[in-house]
C-alpha positions as CSV (number, residue, x, y, z in Angstrom):
1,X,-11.3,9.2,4.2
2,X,-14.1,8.8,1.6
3,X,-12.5,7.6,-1.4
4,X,-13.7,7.5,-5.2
5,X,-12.4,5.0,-7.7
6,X,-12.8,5.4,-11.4
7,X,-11.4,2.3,-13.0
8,X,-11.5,1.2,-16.7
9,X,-12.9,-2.3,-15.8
10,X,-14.6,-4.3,-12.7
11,X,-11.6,-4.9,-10.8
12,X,-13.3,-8.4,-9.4
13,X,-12.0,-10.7,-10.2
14,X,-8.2,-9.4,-10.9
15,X,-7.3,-11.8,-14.3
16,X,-5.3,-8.8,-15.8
17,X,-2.7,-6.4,-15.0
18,X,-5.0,-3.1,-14.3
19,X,-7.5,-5.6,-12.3
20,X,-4.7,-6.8,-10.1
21,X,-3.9,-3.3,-9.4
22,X,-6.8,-1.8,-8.7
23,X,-8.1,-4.6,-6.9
24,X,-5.0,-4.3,-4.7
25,X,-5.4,-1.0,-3.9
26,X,-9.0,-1.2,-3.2
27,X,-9.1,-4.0,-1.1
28,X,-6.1,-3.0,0.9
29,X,-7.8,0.4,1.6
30,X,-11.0,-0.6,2.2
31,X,-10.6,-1.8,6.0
32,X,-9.5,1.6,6.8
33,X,-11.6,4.4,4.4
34,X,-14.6,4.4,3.0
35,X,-14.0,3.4,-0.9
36,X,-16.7,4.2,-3.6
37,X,-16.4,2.5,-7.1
38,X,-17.5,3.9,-10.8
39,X,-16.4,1.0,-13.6
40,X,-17.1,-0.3,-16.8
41,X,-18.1,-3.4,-17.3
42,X,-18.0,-5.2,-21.1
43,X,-20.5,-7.6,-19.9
44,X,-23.0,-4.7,-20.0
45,X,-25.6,-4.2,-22.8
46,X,-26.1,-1.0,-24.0
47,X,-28.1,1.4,-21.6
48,X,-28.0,-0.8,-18.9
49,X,-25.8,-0.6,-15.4
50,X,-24.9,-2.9,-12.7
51,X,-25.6,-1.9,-9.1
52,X,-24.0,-2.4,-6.0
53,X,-26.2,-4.7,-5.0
54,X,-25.1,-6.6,-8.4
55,X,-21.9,-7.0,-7.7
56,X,-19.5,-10.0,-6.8
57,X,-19.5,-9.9,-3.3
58,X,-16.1,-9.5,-2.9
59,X,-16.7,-6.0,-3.9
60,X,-20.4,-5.6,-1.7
61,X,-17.7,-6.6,1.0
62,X,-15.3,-3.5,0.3
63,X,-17.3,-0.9,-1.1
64,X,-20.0,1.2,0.5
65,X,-21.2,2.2,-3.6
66,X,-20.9,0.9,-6.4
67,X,-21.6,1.6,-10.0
68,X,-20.8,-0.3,-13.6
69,X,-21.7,1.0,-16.6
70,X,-21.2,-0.7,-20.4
71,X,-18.2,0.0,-21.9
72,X,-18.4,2.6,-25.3
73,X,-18.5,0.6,-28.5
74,X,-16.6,2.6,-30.8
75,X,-16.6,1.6,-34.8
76,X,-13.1,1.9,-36.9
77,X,-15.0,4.7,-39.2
78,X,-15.5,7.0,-35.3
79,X,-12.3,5.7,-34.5
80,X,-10.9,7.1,-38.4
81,X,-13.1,10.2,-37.7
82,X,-11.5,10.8,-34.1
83,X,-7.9,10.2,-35.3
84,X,-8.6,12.9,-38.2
85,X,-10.6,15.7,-36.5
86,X,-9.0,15.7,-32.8
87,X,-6.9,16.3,-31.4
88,X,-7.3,14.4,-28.5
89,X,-5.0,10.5,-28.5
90,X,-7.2,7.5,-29.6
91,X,-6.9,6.3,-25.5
92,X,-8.6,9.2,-24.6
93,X,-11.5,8.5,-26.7
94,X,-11.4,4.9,-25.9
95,X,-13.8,5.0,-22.9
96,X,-15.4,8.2,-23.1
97,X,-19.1,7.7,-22.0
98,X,-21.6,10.4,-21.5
99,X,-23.6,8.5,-19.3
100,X,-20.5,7.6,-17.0
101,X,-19.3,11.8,-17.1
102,X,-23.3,12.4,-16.7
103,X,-22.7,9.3,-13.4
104,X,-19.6,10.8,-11.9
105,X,-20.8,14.1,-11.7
106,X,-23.6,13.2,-10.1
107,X,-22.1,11.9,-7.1
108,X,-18.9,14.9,-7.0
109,X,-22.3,16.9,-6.7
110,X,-23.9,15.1,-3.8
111,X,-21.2,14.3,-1.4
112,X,-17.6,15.3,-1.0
113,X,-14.9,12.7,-1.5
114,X,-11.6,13.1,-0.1
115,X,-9.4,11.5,-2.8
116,X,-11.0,10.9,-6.2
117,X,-8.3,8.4,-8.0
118,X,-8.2,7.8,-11.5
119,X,-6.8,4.6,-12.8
120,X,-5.0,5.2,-16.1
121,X,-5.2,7.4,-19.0
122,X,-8.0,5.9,-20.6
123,X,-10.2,7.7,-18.4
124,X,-8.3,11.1,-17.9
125,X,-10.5,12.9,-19.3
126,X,-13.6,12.4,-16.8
127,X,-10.9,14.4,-14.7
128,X,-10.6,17.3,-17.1
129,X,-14.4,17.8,-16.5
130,X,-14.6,21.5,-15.2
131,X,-16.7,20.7,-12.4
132,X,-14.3,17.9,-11.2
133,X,-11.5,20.5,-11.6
134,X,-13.3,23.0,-9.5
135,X,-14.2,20.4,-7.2
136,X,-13.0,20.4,-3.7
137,X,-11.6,16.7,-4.0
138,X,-8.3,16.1,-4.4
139,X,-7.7,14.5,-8.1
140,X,-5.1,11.6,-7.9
141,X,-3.8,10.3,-11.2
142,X,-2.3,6.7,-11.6
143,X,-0.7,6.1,-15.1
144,X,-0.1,2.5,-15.2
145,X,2.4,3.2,-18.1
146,X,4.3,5.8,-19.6
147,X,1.8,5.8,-22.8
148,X,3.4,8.9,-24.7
149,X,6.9,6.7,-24.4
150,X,5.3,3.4,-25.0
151,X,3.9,5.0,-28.5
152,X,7.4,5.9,-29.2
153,X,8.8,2.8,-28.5
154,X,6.1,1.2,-30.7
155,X,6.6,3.5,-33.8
156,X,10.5,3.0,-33.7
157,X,9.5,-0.4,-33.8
158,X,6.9,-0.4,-36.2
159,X,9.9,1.8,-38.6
160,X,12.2,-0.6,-38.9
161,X,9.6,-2.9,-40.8
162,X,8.1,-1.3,-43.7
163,X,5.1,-3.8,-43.8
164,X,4.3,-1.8,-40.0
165,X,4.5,1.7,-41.7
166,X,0.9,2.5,-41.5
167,X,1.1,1.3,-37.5
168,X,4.4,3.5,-37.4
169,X,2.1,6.2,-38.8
170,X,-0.2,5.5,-36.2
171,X,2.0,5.6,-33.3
172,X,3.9,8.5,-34.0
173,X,0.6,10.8,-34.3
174,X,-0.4,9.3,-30.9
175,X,2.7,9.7,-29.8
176,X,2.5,13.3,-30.3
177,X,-0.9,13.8,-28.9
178,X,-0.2,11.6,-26.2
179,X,3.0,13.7,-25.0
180,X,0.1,17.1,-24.9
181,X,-2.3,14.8,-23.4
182,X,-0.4,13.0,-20.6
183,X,1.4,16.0,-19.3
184,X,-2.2,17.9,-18.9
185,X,-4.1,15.3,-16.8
186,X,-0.3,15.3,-14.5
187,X,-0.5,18.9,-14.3
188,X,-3.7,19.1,-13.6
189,X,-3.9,16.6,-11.0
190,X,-2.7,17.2,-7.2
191,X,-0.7,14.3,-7.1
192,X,0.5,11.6,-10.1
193,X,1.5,8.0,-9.7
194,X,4.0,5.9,-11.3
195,X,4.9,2.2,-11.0
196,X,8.1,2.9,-11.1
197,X,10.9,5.2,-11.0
198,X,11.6,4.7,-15.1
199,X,8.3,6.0,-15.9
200,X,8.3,8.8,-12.9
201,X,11.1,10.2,-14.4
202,X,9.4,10.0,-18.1
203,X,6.4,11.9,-16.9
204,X,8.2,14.1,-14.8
205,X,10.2,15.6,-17.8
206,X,7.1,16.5,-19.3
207,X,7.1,19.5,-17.5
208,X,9.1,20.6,-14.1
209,X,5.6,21.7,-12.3
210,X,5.1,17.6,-12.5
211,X,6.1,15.5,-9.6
212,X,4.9,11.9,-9.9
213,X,5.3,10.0,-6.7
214,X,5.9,5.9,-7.3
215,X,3.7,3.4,-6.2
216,X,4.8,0.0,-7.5
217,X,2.2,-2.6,-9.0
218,X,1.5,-4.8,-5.7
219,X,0.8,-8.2,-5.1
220,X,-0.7,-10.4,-2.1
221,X,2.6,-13.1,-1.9
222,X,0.7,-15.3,0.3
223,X,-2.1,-15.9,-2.1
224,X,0.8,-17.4,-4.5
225,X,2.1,-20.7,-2.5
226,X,6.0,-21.5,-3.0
227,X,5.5,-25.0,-4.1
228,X,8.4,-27.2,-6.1
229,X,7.5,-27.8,-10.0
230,X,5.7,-30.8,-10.5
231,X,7.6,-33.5,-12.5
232,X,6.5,-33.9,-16.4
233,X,6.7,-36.9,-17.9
234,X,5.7,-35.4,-21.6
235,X,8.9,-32.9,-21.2
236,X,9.4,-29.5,-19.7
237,X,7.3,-27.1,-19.9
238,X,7.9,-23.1,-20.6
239,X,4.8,-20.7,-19.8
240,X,4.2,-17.6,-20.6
241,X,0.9,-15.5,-19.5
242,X,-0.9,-12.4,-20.5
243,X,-3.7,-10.5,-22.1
244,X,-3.2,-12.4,-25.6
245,X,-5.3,-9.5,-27.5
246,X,-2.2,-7.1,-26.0
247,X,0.1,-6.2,-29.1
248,X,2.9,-6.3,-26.7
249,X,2.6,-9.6,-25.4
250,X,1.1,-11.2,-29.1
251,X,4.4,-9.9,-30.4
252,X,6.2,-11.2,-27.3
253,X,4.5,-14.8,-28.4
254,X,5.3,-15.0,-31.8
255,X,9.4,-13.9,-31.3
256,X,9.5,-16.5,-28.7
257,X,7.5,-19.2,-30.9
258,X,9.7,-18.3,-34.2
259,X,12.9,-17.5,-33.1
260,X,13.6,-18.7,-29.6
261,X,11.9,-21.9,-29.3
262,X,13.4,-23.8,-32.2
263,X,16.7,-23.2,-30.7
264,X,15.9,-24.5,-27.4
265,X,14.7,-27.7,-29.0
266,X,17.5,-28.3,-30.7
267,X,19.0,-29.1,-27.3
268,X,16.1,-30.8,-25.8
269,X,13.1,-31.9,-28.3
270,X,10.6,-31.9,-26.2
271,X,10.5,-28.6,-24.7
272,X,6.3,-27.7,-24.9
273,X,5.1,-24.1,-24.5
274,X,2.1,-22.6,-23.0
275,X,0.8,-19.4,-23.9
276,X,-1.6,-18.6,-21.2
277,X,-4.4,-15.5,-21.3
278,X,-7.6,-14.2,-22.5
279,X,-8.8,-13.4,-26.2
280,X,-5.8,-15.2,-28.5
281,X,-5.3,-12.8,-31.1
282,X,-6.0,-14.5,-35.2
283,X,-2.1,-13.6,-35.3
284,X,-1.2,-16.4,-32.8
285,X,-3.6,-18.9,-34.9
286,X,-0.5,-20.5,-36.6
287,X,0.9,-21.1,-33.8
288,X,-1.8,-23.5,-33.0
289,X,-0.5,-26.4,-35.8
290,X,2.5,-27.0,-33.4
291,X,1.3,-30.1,-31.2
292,X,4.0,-28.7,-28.6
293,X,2.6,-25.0,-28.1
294,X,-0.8,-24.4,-26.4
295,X,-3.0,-21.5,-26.5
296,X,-5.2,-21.8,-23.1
297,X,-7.6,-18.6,-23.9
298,X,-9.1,-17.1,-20.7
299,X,-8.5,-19.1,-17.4
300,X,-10.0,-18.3,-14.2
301,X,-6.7,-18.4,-12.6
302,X,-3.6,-18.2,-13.8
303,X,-1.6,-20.0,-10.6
304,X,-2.0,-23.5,-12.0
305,X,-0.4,-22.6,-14.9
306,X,2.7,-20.7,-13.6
307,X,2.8,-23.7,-10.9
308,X,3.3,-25.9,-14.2
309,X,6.2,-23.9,-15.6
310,X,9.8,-25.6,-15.0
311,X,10.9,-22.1,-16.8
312,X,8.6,-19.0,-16.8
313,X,9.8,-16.9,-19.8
314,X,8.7,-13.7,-20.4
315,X,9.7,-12.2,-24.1
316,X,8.7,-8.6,-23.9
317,X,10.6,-6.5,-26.9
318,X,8.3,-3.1,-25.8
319,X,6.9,-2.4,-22.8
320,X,6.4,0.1,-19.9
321,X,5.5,0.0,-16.2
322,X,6.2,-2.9,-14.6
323,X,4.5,-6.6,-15.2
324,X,2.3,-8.0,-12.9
325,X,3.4,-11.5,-14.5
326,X,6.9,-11.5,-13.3
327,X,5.8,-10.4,-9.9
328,X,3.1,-13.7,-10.1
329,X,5.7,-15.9,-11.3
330,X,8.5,-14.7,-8.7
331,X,5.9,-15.0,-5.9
332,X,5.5,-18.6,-7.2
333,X,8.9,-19.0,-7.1
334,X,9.7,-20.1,-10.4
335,X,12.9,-19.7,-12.1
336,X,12.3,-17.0,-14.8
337,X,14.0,-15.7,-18.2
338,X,12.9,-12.3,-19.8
339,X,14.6,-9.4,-22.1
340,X,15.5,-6.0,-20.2
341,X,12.1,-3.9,-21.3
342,X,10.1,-7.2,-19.9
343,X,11.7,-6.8,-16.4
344,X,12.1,-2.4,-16.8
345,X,11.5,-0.9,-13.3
346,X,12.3,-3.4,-11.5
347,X,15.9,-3.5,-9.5
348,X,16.6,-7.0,-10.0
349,X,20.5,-8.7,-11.5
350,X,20.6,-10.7,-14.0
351,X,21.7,-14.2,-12.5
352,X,20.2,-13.4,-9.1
353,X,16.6,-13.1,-8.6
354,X,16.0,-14.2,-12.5
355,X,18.0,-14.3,-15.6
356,X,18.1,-11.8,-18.5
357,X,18.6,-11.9,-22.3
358,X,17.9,-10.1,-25.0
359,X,18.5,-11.7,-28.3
360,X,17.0,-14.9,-29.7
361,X,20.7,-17.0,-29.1
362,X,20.9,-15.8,-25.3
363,X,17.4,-15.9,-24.4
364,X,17.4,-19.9,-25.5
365,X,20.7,-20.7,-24.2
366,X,19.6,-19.8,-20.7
367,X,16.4,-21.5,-21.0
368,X,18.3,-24.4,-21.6
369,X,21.0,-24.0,-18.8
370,X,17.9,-24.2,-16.6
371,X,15.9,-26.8,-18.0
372,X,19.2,-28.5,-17.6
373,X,19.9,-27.3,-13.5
374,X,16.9,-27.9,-11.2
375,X,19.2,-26.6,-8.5
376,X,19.8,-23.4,-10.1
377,X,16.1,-23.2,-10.7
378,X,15.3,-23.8,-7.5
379,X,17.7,-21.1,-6.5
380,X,16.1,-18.2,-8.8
381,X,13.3,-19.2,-7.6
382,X,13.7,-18.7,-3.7
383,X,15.8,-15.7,-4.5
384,X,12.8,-14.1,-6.7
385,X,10.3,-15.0,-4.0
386,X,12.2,-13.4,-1.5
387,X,12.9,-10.0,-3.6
388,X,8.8,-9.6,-4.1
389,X,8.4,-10.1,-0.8
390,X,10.5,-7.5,0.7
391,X,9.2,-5.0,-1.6
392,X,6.4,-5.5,-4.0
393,X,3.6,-7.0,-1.3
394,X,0.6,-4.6,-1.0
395,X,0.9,-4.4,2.5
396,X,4.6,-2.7,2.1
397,X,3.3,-0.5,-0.4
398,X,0.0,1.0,0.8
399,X,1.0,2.9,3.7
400,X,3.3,4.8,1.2
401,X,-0.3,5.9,-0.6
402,X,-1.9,6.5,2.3
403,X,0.7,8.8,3.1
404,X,0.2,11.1,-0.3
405,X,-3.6,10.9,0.7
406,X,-2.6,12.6,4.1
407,X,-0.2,15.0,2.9
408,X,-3.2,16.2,-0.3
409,X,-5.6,16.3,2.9
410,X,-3.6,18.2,5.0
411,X,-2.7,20.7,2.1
412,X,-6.5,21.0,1.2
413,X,-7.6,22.2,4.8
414,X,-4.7,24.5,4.9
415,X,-5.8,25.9,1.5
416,X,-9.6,26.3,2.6
């Protein structure tokens, strides 16, 4: 099949959560369709695009066209005058671009594609375009996350603070506009995808004509080598990775860093922390006076990190979908400790493939209890590895996406 892939960012090299995914996808697909690529790229000026021929050549080896453009830059007065005048959700205005409509439509009007696939609601509405909708391509839309739930999570969060009102306030009127919005891009697309069977059955009570099919987040396990922990002689160390301009995981950081930590090192003083991703929000900037926490900014891979961990934790208070760092860190084979949103959708037991605990006294008491085992570590560890491998490796999940291509191409000939 000839497929097209709009994706909110170049998804070479995969450093984030969307990246790994649609890098998965497209490189897993690649040795058997023919996979066409239209991306933004924030290293972009203005005006200018990035050709195929400019591309990392990891994606020249899996693409037969490519295309980047420069992501919108959008000021807070358009992003004021959007949330007042439309009634469209800030995400859906986030990476609108003229020029990349102006591109897709160009190349829906010169050659038919089998599958056009959309990765996340950022870029929706590209899909809403009437001539994609009278199209003869079958639309495919993956939501990485629930986002009308994830807004509702975030303003009963932001509610029970009154210094978060005015992010509350925010929230709930995207919230709102985000229920409208998501369940019109699943409607109008021929087949939605969920990362897991939480969020399918979010979006699919949106509205009974909605069917979303699951296709977890992936991973390549070989590419993440089982190796033990090596030994620390300046104490044990706790990791914890992510996009660190994410509210989610910024929020994750400081809980841990304020309430958790000091608890653990009341048992064992020397505990150190390492806070791993890209673009440190000013928020975590206090955290930087503590000689045992480190802030790493953007890495080019994460895997030396993870390898460092004796104890990957992974904080999350609100979330959605499912993390691509617990699937890193269970391929890895580290022993892991998160709350019950930071491993949602996945079908692990606590105690068995990792351990769970939500309050600031649990979540430290089991860190400790496994600073304290290596054996037990060890054990998570092989356990997690195992788990990942039976069911989150890319080449277990593909085939079932292959298989919703087949089915939308078999119903599209019988249609014509």
């Amino acid at each position: 099949m000839r497929l097209l892939f709009l994706t909110p960012q170049l998804p070479f090299p995969p450093r984030q959560g969307t990246a790994l995914r649609n890098w998965g996808l497209i490189s897993g697909l690649a040795g058997r369709h023919e996979i066409w690529l239209l991306s933004f790229d924030e290293s972009l000026p203005a005006g200018e695009t990035r050709a195929l021929a400019d591309m990392p050549a990891e994606v020249r080896q899996v693409c037969a066209e490519a295309r980047a453009l420069p992501v919108p830059r959008r000021t807070t007065r358009q992003r004021l005058r959007t949330l007042l005048t439309s009634s469209l959700p800030d995400m859906a205005w986030r990476l609108w671009s003229p020029a990349f409509a102006a591109q897709f439509e160009a190349w829906t009007r010169a050659q038919p594609f089998d599958i056009i696939q959309i990765e996340g609601i950022e870029l929706a509405r590209y899909a809403l375009q009437s001539s994609i909708v009278n199209c003869q391509s079958s639309i495919v839309f993956d939501d990485h996350n629930c986002e009308y739930q994830l807004q509702q999570r975030a303003f009963e969060a932001d509610l029970r603070n009154p210094r978060r009102w005015h992010a509350a306030a925010y929230s709930f009127v995207n919230w709102q506009r985000l229920t409208q919005f998501e369940r019109r891009i699943a409607r109008a697309a021929h087949a939605t995808l969920c990362v897991s069977p939480q969020d399918a059955g979010a979006i699919g009570r949106l509205d009974p004509a909605i069917r979303p099919q699951v296709i977890f987040n992936g991973i390549d396990v070989e590419s993440y080598n089982a190796q033990d922990t090596p030994s620390h002689t300046n104490g044990p160390a706790l990791v914890f990775t992510g996009k660190m301009d994410f509210r989610w995981n910024v929020d994750a950081a400081l809980w841990f860093a304020g309430a958790v930590l000091p608890l653990i090192r009341r048992e064992i003083p020397e505990t150190r922390l390492m806070i791993v991703g890209q673009n440190p929000s000013p928020r975590l900037d206090p955290l930087r006076s503590d000689p045992h926490v480190t802030l790493t900014g953007a890495v080019a891979d994460t895997r030396p990190f993870i390898q460092q961990a004796d104890v990957y934790v992974a904080p999350l208070l609100v979330g959605s979908g499912t993390r691509f760092k617990l699937l890193e860190a269970m391929s890895m084979q580290r022993a892991i400790v998160t709350t019950s949103r930071g491993c949602e959708g996945f079908e692990v037991t606590s105690g068995h493939e990792l351990v769970i605990a939500d309050t600031a006294e649990a979540f430290a008491q089991a860190v400790v209890e496994l600073l304290r085992d290596p054996g037990r570590r060890a054990e998570l560890g092989r356990r997690a590895r195992a788990f990942v491998a039976a069911h989150y490796d890319w080449r277990a999940i593909l085939p079932r996406l292959e298989s919703i291509y087949e089915n939308l191409s078999a119903q599209a000939r019988h249609s014509s």
